[in-house]
C-alpha positions as CSV (number, residue, x, y, z in Angstrom):
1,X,81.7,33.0,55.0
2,X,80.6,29.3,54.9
3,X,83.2,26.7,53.5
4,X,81.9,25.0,50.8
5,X,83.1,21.1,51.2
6,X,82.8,19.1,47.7
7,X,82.1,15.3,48.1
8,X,83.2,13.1,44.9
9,X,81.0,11.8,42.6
10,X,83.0,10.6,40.5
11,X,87.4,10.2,39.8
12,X,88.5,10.9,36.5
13,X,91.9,10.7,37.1
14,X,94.3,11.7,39.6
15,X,94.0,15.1,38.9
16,X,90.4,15.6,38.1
17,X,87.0,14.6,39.8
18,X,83.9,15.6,39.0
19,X,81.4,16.9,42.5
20,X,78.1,19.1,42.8
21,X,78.0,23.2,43.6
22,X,75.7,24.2,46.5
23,X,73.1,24.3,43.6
24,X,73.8,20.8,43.4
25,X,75.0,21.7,39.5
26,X,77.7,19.1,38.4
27,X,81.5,20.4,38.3
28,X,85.0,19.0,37.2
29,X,87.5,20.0,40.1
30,X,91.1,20.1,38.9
31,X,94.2,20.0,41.0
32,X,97.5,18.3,41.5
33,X,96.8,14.5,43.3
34,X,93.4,15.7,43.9
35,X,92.0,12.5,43.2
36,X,94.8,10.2,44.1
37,X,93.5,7.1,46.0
38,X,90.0,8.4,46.0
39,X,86.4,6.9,46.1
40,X,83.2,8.4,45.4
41,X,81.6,10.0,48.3
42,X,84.8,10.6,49.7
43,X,85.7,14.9,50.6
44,X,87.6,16.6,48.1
45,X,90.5,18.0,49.6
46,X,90.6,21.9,49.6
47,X,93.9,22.2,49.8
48,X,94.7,21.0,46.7
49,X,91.6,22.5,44.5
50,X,93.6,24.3,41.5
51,X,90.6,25.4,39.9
52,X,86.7,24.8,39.3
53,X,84.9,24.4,35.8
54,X,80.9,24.7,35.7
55,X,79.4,21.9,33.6
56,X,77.0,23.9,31.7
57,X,75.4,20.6,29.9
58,X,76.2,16.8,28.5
59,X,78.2,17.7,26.2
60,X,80.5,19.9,27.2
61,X,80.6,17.9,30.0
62,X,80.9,14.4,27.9
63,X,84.2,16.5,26.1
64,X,85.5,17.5,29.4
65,X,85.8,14.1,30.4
66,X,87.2,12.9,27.1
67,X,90.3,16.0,26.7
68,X,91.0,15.2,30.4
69,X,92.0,11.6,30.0
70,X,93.9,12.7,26.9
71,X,95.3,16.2,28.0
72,X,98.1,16.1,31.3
73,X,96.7,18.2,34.1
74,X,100.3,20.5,33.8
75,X,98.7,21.6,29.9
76,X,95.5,22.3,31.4
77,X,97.5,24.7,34.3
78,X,99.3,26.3,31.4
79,X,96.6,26.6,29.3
80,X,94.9,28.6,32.5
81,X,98.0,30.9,32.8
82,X,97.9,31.9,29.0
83,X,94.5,33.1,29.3
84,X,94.8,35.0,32.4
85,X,97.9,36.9,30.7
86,X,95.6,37.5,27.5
87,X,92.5,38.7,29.6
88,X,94.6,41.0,31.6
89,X,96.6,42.4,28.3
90,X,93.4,42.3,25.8
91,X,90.9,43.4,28.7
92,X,87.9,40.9,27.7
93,X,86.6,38.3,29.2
94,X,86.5,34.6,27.3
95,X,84.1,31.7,27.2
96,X,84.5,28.9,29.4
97,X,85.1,26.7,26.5
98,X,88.3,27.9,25.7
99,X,90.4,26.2,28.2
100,X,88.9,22.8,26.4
101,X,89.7,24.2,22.8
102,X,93.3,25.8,23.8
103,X,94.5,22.9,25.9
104,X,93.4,20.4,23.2
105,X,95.3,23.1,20.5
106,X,98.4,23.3,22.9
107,X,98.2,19.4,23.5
108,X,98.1,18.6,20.1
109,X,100.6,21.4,18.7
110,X,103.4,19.7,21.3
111,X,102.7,15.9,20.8
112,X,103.3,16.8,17.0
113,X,106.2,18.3,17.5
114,X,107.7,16.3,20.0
115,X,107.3,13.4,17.6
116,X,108.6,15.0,14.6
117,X,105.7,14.9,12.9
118,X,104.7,17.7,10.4
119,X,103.0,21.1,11.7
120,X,100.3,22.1,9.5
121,X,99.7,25.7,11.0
122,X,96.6,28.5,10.9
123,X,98.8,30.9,8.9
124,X,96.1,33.6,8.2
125,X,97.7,37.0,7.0
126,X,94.4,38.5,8.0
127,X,94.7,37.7,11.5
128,X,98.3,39.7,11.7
129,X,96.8,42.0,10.0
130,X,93.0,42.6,11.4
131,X,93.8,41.5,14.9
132,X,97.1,43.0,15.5
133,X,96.6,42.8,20.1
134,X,95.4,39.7,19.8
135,X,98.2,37.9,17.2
136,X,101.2,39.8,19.7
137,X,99.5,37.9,22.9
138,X,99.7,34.6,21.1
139,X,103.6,35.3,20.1
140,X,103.9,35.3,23.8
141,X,101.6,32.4,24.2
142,X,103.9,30.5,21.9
143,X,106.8,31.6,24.1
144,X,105.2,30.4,27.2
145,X,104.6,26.9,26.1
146,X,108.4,26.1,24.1
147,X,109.9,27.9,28.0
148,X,107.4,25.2,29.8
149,X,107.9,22.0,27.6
150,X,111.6,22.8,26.4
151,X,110.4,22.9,22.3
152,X,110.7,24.9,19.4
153,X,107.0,26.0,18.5
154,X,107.6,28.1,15.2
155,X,105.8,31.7,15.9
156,X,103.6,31.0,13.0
157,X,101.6,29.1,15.5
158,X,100.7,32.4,16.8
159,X,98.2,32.7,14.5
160,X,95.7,29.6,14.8
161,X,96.1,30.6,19.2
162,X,95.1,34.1,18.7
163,X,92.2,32.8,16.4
164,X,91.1,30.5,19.6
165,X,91.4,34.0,21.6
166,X,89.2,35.9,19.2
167,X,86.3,33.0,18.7
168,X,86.9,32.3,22.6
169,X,85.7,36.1,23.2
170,X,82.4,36.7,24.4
171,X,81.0,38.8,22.5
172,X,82.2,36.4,19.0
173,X,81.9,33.0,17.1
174,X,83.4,31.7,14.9
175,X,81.1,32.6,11.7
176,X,81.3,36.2,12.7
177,X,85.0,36.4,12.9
178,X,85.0,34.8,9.3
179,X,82.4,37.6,7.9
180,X,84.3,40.2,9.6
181,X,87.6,38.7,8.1
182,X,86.3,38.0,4.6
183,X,84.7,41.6,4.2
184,X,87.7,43.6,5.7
185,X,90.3,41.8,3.5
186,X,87.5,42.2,0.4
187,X,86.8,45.9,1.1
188,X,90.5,46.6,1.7
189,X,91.1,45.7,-1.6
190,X,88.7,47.6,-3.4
191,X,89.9,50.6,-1.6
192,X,93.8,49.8,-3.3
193,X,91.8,48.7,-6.8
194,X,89.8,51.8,-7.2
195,X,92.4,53.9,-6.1
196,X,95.5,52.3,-7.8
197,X,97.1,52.3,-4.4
198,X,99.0,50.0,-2.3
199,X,97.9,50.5,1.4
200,X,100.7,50.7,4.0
201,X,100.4,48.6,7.0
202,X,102.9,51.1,8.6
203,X,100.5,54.0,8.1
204,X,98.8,55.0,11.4
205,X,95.7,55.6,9.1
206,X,95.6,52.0,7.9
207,X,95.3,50.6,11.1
208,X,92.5,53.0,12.0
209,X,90.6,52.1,8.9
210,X,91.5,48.6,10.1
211,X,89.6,49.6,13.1
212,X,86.5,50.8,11.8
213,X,86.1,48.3,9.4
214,X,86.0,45.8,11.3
215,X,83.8,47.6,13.9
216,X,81.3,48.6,10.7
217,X,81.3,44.9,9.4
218,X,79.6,43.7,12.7
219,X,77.5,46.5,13.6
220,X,76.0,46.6,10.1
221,X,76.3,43.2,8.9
222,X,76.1,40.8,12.3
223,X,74.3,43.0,14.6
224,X,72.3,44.4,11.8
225,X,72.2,48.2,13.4
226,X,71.4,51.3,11.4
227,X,74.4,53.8,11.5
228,X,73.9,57.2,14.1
229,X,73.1,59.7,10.6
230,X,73.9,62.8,12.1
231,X,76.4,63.8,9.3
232,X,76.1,64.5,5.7
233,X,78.6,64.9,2.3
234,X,78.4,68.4,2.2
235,X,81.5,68.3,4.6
236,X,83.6,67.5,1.5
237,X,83.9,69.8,-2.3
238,X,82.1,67.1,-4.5
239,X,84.0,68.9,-7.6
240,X,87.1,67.9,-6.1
241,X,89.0,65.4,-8.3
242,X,90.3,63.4,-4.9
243,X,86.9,63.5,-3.6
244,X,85.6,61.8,-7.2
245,X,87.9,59.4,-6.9
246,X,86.8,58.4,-3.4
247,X,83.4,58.2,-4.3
248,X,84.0,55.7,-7.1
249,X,85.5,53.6,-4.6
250,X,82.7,54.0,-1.9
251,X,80.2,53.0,-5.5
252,X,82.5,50.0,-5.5
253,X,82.0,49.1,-1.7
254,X,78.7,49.9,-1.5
255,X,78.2,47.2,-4.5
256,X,79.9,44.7,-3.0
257,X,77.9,45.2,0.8
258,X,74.9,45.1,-1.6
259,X,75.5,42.0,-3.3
260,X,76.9,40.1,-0.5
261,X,74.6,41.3,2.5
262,X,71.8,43.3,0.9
263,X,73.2,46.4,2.6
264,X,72.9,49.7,1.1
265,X,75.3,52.2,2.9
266,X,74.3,55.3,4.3
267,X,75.8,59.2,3.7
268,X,76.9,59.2,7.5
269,X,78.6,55.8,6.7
270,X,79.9,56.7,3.5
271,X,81.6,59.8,5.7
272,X,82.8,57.8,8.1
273,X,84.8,55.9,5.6
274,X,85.6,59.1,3.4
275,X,87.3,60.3,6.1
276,X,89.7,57.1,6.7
277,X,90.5,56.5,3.0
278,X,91.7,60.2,2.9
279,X,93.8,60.0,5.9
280,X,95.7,56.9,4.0
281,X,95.8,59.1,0.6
């Protein structure tokens, strides 16, 4: 295999420089002293490359350059270590922009606090509640960076870092995790209004309807897919009282899909959810 050898083109700081791939593609090098007395055109030591970010256009390279003359390199190495523990305990893979958007979280979340300064924090029940894996990986985030900076981050922090690990996913943004946020919470409670119940978080079956809820939001609503009909009502007694009950309250959701998307639900979908609402009854 052929060493690749980086020549600077230009030295952000002492820690970061910015060089060219073998596709002669710009990219910011990070690494501890890496550019310490430095010139353009000089060799980037390999030794001392921590790691490599792909500058994908001007302005995420323009933002790059701005966090890093803001942002100590050690945040940034952090930063890298708390998404390689999420990755490996949620099993996704992340955009490259959110070591920019977590570092600059982190960065900010400590300067405030080392400073005294009030904490205004992203306390959304709905992420507890909707994103359950994601919202126990940021409690550990949160330990990771008062163990590393010797502070007192409150855990309710937890929440505005496992929203940067959901809208940092792949496969999301951030106007999708707010549909699929809004309409959960929304549908959630016309399932306890029309049934005159209080759900229980506790309840294995609430979490499952958790599940597919959110799963039925964005295949339906974001991706805009047609449910797999290959089941019908005729599973269920329709002159059950229960079962009259539950189909007032899949009226009341269909309504609400209706109104807000334009979505008419179909009998395999209304099933599907028939089948979570009585596991919770």
């Amino acid at each position: 295999m052929v060493k690749q050898y980086y020549v600077i083109k230009k030295v952000l700081n002492n820690n970061v420089v910015i060089s060219e791939n073998e596709d002669k593609k710009e990219i910011i090098i990070m690494g501890s002293g890496i550019g310490f007395g430095k010139h353009v055109h000089d060799l980037v030591d390999s030794k001392k490359i921590y790691k490599i970010y792909e500058l994908r256009n001007n302005a995420y390279k323009n933002r790059f350059e701005s966090l890093v003359e803001e942002i100590p390199f050690e945040c940034f190495q952090l930063t890298e270590n708390i998404i390689a523990y999420a990755q490996d305990e949620l099993h996704q893979q992340f955009k490259d922009g959110l070591v920019l958007s977590l570092a600059d979280h982190i960065h900010f979340a400590v300067t405030q606090i080392k400073n005294h300064e009030t904490r205004v924090t992203l306390s959304l029940e709905e992420i507890k509640l909707f994103y359950k894996d994601e919202y126990k990986v940021a409690k550990q985030a949160v330990q990771m960076i008062n163990e590393f900076y010797h502070i007192e981050l409150d855990t309710t922090e937890a929440a505005s870092i496992a929203f940067h690990f959901i809208n940092g996913n792949i496969n999301q943004n951030e106007e999708d995790i707010n549909t699929i946020l809004s309409g959960t919470k929304t549908i959630l409670g016309i399932i306890e209004s029309s049934l005159g119940i209080e759900l229980n978080e506790s309840n294995p079956g609430f979490y499952r309807l958790v599940i597919h809820l959110k799963y039925f939001i964005k295949r339906v609503i974001i991706e805009k897919q047609e449910c797999d009909n290959r089941f019908d009502a005729a599973f269920f007694n329709e002159n059950d009282e229960r079962f009259k009950v539950i189909k007032k309250c899949l009226d009341n959701i269909e309504s609400y899909l209706y109104e807000t998307y334009s979505y008419k639900m179909d009998s395999a979908e209304r099933l599907y959810l028939t089948i979570h609402i009585t596991r919770i009854l």
